[in-house]
N, C-alpha and C positions, 0 to 999 in steps of 0.2 A: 504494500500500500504506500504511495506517497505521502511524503511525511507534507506536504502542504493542504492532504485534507484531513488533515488531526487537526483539533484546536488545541487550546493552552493546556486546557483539563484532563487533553488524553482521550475525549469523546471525539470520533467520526461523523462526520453532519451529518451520516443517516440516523444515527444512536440522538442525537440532537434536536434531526425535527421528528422524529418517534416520542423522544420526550414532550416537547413542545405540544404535538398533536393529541398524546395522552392529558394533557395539564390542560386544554381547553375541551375537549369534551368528558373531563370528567366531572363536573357538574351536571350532565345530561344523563352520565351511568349512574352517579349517588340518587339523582331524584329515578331514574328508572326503578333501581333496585330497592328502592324506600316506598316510592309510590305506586309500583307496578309488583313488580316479582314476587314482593316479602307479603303483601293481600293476598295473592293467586296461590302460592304455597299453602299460607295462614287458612284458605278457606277452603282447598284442599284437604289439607289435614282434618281440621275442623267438618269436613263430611265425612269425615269415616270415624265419628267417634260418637260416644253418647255424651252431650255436654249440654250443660247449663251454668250459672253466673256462680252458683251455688256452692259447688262440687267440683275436683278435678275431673277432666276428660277421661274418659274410658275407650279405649281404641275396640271398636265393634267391627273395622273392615268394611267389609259386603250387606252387611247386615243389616242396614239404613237402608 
C-alpha cells in the first residue's frame, strides 16, 4: 500500500470514510433498534406467553 494513502493515525481512507459513514447513520440504527426491532421482538415474545401486569410471564409457546 502507498504510504501517501495512510493518514497521520495509521487509518487508510477507506477505514476512515467506513468510520465516518458508521458515525452518521448511527442515529438512524439506535432509533431503529429502540423504536422498531426491540417492540417486534418484545411482542413476539410476549405472544407466546401467559402474561398479565400482575404476575411474571409464563412461556406457553403454541398454546395461545
Amino acid at each position: 500500500m502507498l504510504a501517501s494513502s495512510r493518514s497521520a493515525g495509521g487509518r487508510s481512507l477507506t477505514q476512515r470514510s467506513l468510520v465516518r459513514g458508521l458515525l452518521f447513520a448511527s442515529p438512524w440504527i439506535v432509533g431503529f433498534v429502540f423504536l422498531q426491532l426491540l417492540p417486534i421482538l418484545a411482542s413476539a415474545y410476549y405472544s407466546l406467553t401467559n402474561f398479565n401486569l400482575f404476575q411474571e410471564p409464563v412461556f406457553v409457546g403454541l398454546e395461545n
